[in-house]
Backbone atoms as SQL, in Angstrom:
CREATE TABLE atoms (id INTEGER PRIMARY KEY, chain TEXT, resi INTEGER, resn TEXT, atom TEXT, x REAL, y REAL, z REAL);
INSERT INTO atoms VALUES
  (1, 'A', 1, 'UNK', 'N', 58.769, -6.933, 162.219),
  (2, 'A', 1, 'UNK', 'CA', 57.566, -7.599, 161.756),
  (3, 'A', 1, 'UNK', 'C', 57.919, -8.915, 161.046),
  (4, 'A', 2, 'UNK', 'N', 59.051, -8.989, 160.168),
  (5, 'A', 2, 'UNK', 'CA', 59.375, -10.391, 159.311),
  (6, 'A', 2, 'UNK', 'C', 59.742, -11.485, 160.493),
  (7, 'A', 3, 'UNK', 'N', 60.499, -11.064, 161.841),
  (8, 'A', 3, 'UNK', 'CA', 60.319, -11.904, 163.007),
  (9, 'A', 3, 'UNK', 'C', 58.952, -12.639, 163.031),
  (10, 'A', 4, 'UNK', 'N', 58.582, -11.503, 163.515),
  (11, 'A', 4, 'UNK', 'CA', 56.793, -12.221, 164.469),
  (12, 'A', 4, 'UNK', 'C', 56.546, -13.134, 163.447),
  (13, 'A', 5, 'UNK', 'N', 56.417, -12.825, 161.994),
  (14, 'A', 5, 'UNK', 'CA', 55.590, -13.127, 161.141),
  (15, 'A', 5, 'UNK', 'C', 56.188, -14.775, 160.458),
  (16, 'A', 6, 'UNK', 'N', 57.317, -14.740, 160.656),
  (17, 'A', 6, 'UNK', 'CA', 58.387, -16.208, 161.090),
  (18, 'A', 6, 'UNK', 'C', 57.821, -17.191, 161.714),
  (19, 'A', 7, 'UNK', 'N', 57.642, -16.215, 162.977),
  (20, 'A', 7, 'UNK', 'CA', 57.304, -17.265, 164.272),
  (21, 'A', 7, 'UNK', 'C', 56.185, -17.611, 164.706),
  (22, 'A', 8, 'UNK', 'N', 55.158, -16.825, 163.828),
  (23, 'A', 8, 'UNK', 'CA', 53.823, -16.765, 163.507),
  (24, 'A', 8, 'UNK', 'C', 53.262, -18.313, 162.653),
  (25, 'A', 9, 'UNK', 'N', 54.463, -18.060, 161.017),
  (26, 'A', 9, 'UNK', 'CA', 54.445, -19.344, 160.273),
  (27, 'A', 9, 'UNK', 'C', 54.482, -20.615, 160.902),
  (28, 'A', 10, 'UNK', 'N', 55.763, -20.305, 161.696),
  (29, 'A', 10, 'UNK', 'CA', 56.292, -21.764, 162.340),
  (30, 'A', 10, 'UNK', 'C', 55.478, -22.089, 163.246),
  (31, 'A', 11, 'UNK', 'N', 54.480, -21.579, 163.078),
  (32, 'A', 11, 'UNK', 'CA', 53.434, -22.375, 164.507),
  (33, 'A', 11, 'UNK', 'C', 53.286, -21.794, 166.146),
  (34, 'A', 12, 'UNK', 'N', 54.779, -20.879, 166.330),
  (35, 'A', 12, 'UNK', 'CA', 54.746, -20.514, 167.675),
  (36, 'A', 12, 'UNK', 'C', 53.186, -19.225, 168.239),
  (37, 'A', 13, 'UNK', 'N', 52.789, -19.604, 169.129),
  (38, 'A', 13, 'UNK', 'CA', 51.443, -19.013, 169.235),
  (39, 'A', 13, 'UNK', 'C', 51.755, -18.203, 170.861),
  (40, 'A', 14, 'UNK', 'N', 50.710, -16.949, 170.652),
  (41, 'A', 14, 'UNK', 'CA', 50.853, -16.202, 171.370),
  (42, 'A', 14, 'UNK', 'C', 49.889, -14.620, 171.191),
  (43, 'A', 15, 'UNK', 'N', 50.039, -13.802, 171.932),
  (44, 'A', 15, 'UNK', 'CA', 48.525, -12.563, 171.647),
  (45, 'A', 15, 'UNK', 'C', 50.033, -12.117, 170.859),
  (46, 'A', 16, 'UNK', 'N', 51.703, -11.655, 171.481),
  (47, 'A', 16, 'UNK', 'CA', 52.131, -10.538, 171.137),
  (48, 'A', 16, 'UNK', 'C', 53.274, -11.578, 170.520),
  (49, 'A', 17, 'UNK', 'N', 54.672, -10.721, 169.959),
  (50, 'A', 17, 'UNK', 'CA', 55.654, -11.329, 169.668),
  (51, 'A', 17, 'UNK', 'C', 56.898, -12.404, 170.430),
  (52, 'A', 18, 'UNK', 'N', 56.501, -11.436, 171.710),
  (53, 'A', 18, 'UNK', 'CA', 57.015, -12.004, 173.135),
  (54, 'A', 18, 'UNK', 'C', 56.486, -12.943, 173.861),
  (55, 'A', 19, 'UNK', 'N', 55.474, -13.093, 173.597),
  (56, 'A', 19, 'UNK', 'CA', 54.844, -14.452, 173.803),
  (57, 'A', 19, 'UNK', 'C', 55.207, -15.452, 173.330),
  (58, 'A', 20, 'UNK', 'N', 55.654, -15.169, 171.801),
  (59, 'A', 20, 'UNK', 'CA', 56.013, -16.398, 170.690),
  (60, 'A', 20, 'UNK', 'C', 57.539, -16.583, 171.025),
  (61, 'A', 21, 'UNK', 'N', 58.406, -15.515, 171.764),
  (62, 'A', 21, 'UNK', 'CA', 59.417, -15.699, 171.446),
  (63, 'A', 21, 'UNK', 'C', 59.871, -16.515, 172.766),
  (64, 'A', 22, 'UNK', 'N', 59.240, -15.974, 173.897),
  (65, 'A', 22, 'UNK', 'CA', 58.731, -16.858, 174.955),
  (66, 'A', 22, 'UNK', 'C', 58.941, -18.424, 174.994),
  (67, 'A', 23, 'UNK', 'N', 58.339, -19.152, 174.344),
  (68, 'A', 23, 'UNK', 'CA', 58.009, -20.457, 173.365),
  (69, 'A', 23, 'UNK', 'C', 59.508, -21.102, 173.341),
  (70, 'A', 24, 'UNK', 'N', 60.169, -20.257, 173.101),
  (71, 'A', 24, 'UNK', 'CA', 61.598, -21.196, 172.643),
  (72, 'A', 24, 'UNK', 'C', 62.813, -20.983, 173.622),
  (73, 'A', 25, 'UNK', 'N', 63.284, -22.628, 173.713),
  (74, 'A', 25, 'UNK', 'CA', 64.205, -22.724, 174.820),
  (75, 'A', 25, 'UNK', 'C', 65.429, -21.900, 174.277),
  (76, 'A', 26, 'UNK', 'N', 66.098, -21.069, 176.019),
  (77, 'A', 26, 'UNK', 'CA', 67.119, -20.478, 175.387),
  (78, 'A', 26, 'UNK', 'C', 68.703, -21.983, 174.793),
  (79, 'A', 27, 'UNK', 'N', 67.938, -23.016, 175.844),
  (80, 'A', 27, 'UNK', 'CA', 69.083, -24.312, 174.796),
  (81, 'A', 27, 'UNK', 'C', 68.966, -24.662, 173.454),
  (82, 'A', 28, 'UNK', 'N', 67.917, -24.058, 172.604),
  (83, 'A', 28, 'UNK', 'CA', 67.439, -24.403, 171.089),
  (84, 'A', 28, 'UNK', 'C', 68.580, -23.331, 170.332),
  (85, 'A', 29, 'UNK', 'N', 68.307, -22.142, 170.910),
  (86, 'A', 29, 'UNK', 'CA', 69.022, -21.380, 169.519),
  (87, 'A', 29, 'UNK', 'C', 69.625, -20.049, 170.577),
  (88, 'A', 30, 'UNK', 'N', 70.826, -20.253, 170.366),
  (89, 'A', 30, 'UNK', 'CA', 71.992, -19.169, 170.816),
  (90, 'A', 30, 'UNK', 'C', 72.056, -17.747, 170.761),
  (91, 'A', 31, 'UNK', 'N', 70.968, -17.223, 169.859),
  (92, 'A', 31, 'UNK', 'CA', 70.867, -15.814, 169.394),
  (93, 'A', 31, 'UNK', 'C', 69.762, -15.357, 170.530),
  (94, 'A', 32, 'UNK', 'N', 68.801, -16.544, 170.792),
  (95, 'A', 32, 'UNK', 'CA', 67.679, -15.733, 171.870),
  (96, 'A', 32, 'UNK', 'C', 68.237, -14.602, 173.076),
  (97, 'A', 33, 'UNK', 'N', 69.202, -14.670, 173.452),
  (98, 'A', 33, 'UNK', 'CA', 69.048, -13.302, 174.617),
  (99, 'A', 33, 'UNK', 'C', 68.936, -12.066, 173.468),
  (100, 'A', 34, 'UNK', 'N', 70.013, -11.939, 172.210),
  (101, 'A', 34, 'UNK', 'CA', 70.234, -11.099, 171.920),
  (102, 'A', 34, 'UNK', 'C', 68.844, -10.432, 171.087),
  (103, 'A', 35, 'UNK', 'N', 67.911, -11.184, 170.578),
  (104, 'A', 35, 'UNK', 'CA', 66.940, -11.198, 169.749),
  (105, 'A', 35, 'UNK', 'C', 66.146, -10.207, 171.049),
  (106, 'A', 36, 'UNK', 'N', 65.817, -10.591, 171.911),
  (107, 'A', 36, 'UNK', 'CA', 65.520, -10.459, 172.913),
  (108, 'A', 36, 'UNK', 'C', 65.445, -8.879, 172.874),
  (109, 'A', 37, 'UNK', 'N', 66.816, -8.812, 173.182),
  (110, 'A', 37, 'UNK', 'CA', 67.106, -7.012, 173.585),
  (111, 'A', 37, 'UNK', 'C', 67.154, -6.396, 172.311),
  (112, 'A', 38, 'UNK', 'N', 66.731, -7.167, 170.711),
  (113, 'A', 38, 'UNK', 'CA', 66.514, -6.025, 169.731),
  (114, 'A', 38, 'UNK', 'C', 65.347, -5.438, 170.041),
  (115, 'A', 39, 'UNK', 'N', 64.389, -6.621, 170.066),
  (116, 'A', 39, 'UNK', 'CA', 63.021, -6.271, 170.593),
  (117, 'A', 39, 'UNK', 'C', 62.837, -5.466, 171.331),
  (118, 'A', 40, 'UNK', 'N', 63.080, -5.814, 172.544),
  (119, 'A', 40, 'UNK', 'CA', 63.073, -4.405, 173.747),
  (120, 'A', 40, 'UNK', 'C', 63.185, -3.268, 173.306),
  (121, 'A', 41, 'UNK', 'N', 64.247, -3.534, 172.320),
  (122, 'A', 41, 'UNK', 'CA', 64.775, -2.142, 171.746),
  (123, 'A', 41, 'UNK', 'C', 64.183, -1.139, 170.766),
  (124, 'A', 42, 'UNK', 'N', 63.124, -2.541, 169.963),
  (125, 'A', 42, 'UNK', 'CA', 62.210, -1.697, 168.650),
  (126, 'A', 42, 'UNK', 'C', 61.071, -1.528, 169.678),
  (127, 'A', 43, 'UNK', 'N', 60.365, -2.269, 170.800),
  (128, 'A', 43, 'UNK', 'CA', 59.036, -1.457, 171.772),
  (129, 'A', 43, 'UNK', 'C', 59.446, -0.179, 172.184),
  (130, 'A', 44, 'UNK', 'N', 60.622, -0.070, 172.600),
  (131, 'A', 44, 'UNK', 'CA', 61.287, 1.241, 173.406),
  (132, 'A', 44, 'UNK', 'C', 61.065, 2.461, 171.793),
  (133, 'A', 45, 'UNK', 'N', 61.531, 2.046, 170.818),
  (134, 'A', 45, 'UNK', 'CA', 61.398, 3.262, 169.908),
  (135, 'A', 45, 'UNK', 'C', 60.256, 3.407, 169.203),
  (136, 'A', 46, 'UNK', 'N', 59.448, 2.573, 169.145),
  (137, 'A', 46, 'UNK', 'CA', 57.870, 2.478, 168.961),
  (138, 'A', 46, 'UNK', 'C', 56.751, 2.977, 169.906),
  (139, 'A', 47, 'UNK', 'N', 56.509, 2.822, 171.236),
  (140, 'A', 47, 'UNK', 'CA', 56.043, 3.108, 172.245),
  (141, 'A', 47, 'UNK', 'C', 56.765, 4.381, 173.108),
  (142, 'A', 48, 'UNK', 'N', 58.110, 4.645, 173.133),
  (143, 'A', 48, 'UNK', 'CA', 58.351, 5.750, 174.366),
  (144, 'A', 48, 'UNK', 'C', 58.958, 6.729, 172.875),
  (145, 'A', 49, 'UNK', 'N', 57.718, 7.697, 173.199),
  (146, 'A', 49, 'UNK', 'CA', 57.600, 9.378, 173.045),
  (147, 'A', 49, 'UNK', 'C', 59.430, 10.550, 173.017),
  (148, 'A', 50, 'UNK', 'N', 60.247, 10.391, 172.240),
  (149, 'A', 50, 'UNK', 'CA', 61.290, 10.828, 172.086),
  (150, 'A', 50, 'UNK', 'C', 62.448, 10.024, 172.202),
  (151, 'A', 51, 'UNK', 'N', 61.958, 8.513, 171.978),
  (152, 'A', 51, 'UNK', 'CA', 63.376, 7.804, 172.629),
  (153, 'A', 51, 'UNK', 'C', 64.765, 7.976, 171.187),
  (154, 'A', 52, 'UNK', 'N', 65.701, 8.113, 171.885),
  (155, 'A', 52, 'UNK', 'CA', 66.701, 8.064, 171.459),
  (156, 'A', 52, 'UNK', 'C', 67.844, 6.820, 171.195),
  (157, 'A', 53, 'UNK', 'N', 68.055, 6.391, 169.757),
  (158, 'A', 53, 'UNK', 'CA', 68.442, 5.485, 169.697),
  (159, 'A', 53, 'UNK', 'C', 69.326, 5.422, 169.143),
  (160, 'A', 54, 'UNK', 'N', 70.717, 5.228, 168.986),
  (161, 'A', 54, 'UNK', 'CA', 72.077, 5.616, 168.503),
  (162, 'A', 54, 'UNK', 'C', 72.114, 4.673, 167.148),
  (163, 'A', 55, 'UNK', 'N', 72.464, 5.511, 166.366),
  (164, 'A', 55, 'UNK', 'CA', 73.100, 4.358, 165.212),
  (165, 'A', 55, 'UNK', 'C', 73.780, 2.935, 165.329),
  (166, 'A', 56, 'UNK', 'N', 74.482, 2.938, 166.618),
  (167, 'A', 56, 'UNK', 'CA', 75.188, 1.778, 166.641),
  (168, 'A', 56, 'UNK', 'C', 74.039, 0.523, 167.040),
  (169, 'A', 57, 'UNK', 'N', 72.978, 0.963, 167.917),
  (170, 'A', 57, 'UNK', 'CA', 72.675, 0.110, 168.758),
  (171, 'A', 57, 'UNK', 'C', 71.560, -0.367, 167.690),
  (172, 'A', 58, 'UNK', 'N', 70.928, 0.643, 166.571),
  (173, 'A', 58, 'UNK', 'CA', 70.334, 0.127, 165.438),
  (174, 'A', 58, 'UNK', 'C', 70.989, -0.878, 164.416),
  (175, 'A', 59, 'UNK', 'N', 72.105, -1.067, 164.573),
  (176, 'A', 59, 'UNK', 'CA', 73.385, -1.955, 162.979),
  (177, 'A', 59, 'UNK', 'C', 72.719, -2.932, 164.362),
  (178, 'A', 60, 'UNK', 'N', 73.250, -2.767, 165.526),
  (179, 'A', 60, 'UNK', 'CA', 73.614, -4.075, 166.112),
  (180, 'A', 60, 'UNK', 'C', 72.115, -4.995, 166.232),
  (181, 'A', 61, 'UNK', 'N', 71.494, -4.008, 166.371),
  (182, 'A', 61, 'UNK', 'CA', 70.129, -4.709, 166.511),
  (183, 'A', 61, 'UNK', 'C', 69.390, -5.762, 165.309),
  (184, 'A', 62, 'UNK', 'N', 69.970, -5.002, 164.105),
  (185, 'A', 62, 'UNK', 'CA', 69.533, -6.152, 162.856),
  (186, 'A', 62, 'UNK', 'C', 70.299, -6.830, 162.703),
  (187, 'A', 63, 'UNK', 'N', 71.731, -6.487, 163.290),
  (188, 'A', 63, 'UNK', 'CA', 72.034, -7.701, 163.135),
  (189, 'A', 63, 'UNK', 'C', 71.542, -9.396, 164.186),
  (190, 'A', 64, 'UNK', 'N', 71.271, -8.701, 165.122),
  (191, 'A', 64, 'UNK', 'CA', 70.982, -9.373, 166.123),
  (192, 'A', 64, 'UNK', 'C', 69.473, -10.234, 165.501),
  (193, 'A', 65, 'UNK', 'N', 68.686, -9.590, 165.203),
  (194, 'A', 65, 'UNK', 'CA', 67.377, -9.911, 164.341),
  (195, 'A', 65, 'UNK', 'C', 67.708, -10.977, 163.256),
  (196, 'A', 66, 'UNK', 'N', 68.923, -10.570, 162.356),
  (197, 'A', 66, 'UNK', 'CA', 69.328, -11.535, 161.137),
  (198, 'A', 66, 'UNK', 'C', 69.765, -12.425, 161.450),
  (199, 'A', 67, 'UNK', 'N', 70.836, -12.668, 162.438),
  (200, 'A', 67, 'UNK', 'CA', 71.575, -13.980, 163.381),
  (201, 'A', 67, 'UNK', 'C', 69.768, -14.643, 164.009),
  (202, 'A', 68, 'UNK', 'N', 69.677, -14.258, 164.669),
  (203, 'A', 68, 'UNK', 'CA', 68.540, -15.232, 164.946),
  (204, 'A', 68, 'UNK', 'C', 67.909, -15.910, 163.705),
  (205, 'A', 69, 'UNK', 'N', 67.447, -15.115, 162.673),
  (206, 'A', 69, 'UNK', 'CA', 66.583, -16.006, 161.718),
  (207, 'A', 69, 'UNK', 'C', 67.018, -16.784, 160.642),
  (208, 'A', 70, 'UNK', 'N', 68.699, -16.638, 160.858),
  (209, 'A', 70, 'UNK', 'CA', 69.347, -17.908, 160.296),
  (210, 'A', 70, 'UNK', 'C', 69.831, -18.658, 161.469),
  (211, 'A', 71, 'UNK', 'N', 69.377, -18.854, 162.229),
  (212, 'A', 71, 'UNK', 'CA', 69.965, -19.615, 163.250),
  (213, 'A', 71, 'UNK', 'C', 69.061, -20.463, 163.282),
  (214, 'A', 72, 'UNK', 'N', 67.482, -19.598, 163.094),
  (215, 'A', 72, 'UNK', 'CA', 66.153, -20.550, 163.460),
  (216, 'A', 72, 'UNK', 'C', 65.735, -21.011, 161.535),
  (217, 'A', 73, 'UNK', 'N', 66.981, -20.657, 160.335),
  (218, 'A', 73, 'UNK', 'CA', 66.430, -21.430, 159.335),
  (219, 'A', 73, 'UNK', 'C', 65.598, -20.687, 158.339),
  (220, 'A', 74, 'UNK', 'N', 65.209, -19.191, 158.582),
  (221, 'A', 74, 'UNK', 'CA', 64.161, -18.641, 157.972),
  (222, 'A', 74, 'UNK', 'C', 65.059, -18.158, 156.550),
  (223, 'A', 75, 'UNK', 'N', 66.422, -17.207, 156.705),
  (224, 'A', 75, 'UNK', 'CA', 67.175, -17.360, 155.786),
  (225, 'A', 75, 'UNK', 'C', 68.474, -17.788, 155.355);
């Protein structure tokens, strides 16, 4: 949510988060694939009914989330 709500501030417009994230060239900021597949990764454990998600792939995922939003300046 502190994503969307980032990219929300900064002006990027869109109905969902993926829309906004959509918006930005992957030549602007180096973290976008990975930001990418955290996401995928928090719809998949939000939306699908028993998903299973390993500890590792959760560390990697914030981190993946935190690299992006100092990459894009937020902290």
């Amino acid at each position: 949510a502190f994503v969307d709500t980032f990219l929300k501030r900064e002006g990027y417009v869109g109905d969902h988060m993926a829309d906004r994230l959509a918006r930005i060239l992957p030549e602007e900021i180096k973290s976008l694939d990975r930001v990418w597949g955290a996401h995928r990764l928090r719809n998949d454990v939000v939306h699908t009914s028993g998903f299973y998600v390993a500890p590792e792939a959760v560390r990697n995922a914030l981190k993946d989330f935190d690299n992006f939003l100092k990459e894009m300046g937020a902290v």
